[in-house]
Structures are given as structure tokens and as C-alpha cells.
PyMOL Python script that loads the backbone (N, CA, C, O; Angstrom):
from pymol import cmd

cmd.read_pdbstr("""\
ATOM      1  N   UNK A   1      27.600 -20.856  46.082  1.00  0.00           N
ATOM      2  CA  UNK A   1      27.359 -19.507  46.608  1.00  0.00           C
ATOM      3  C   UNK A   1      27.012 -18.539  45.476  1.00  0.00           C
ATOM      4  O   UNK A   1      27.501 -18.610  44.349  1.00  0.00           O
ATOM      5  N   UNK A   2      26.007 -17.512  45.934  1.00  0.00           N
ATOM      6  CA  UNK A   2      25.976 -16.634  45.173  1.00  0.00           C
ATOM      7  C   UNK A   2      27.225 -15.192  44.685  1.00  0.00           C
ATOM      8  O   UNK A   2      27.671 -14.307  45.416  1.00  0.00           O
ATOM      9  N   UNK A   3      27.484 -15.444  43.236  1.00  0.00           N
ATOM     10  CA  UNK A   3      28.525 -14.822  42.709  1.00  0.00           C
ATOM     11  C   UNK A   3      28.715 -13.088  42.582  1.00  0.00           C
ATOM     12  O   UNK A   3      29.644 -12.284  42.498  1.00  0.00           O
ATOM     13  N   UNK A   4      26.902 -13.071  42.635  1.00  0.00           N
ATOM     14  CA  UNK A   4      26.514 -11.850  42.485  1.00  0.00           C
ATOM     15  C   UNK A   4      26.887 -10.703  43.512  1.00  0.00           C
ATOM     16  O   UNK A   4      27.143  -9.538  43.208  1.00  0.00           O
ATOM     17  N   UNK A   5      26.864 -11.478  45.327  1.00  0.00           N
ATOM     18  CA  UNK A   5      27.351 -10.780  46.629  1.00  0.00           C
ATOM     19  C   UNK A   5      28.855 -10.115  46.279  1.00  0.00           C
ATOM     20  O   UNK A   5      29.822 -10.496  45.619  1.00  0.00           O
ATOM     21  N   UNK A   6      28.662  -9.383  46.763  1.00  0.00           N
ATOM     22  CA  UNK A   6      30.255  -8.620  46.995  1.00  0.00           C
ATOM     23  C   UNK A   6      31.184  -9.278  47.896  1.00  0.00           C
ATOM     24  O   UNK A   6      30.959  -9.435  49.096  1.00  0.00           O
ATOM     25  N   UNK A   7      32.288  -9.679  47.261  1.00  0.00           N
ATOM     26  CA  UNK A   7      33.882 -10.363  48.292  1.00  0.00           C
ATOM     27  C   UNK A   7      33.676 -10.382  49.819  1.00  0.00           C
ATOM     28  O   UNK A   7      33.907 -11.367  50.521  1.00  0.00           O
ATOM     29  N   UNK A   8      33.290  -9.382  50.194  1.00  0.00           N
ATOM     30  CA  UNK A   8      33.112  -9.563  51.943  1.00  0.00           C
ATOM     31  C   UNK A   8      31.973 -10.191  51.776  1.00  0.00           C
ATOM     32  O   UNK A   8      32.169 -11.399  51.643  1.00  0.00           O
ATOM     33  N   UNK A   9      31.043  -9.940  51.734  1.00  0.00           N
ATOM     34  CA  UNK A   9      29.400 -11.093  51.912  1.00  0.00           C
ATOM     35  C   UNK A   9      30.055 -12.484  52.400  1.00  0.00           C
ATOM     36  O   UNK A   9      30.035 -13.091  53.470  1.00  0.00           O
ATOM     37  N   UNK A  10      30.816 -12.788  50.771  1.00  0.00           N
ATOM     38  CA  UNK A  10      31.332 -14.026  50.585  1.00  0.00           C
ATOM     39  C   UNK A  10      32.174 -14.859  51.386  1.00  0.00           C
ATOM     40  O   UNK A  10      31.973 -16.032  51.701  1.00  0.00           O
ATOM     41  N   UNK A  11      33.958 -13.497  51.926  1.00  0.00           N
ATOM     42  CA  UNK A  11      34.187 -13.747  53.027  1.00  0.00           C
ATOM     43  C   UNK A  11      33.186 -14.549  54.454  1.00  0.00           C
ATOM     44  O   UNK A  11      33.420 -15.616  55.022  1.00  0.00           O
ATOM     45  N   UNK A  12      32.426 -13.879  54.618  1.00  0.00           N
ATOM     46  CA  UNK A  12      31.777 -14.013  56.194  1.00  0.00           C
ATOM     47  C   UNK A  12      30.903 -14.927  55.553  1.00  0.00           C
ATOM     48  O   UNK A  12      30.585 -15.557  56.562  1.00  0.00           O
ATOM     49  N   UNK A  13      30.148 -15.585  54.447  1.00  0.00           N
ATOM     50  CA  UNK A  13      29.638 -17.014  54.799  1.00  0.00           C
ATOM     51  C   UNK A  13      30.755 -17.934  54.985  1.00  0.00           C
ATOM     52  O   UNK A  13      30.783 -18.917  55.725  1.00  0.00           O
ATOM     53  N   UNK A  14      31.650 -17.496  54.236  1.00  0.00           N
ATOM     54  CA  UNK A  14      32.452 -18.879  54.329  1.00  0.00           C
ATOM     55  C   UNK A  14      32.595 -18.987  55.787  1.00  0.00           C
ATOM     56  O   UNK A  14      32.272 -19.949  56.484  1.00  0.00           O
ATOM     57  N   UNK A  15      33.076 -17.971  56.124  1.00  0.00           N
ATOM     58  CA  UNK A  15      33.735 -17.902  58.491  1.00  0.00           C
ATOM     59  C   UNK A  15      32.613 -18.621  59.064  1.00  0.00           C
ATOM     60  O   UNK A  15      32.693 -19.671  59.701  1.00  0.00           O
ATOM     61  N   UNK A  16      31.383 -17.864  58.738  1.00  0.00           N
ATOM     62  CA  UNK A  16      30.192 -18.626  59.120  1.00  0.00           C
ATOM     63  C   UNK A  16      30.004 -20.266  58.870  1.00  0.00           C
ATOM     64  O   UNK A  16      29.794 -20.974  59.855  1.00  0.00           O
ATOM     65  N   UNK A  17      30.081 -20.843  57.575  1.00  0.00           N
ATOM     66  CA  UNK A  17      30.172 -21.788  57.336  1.00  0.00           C
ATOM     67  C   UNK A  17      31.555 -22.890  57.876  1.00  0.00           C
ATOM     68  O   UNK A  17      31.438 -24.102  58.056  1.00  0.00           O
ATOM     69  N   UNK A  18      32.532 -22.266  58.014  1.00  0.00           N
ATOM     70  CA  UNK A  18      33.607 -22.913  58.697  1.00  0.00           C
ATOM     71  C   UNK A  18      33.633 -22.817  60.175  1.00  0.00           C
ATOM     72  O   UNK A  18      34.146 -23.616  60.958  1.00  0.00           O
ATOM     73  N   UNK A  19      33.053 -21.808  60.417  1.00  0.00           N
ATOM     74  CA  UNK A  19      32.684 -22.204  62.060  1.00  0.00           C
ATOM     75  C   UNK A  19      31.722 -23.259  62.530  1.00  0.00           C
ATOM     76  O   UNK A  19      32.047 -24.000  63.459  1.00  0.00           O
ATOM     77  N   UNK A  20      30.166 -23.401  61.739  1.00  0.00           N
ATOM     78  CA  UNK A  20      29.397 -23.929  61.934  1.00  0.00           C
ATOM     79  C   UNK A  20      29.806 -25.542  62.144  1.00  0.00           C
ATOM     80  O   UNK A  20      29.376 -26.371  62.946  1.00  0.00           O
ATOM     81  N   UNK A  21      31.038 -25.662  60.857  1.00  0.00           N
ATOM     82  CA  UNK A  21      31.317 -27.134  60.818  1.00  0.00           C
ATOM     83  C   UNK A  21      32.447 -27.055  61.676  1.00  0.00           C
ATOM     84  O   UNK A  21      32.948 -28.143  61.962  1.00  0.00           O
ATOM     85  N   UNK A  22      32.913 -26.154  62.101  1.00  0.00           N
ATOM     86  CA  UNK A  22      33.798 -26.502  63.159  1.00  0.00           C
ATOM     87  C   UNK A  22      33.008 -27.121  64.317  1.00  0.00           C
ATOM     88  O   UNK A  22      33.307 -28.223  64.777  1.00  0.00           O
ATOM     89  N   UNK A  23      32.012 -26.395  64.765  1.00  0.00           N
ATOM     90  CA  UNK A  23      31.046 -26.611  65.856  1.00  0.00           C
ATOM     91  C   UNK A  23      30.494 -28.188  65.622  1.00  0.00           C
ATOM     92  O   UNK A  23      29.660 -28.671  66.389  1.00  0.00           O
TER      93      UNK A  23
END
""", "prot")
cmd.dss("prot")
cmd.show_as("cartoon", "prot")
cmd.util.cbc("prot")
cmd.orient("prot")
């Protein structure tokens, strides 16, 4: 991931990304 995004960005790919593989 990019380091450069600000903490929330980062937050919500991860949700995004842990939902997706939840799905």
C-alpha cells in the first residue's frame, strides 16, 4: 500500500480489502 495516503485512506482499503475477501 501506498505510505504516502493518510491513516484513514489506509483504514478503508484495508475494510475494503477484507470485505472483498470476505465475499
Amino acid at each position: 500500500s501506498v505510505a504516502a495516503l493518510p491513516p484513514i485512506r489506509s483504514t478503508t482499503q484495508l475494510a475494503l480489502g477484507r470485505a472483498n475477501s470476505c465475499k
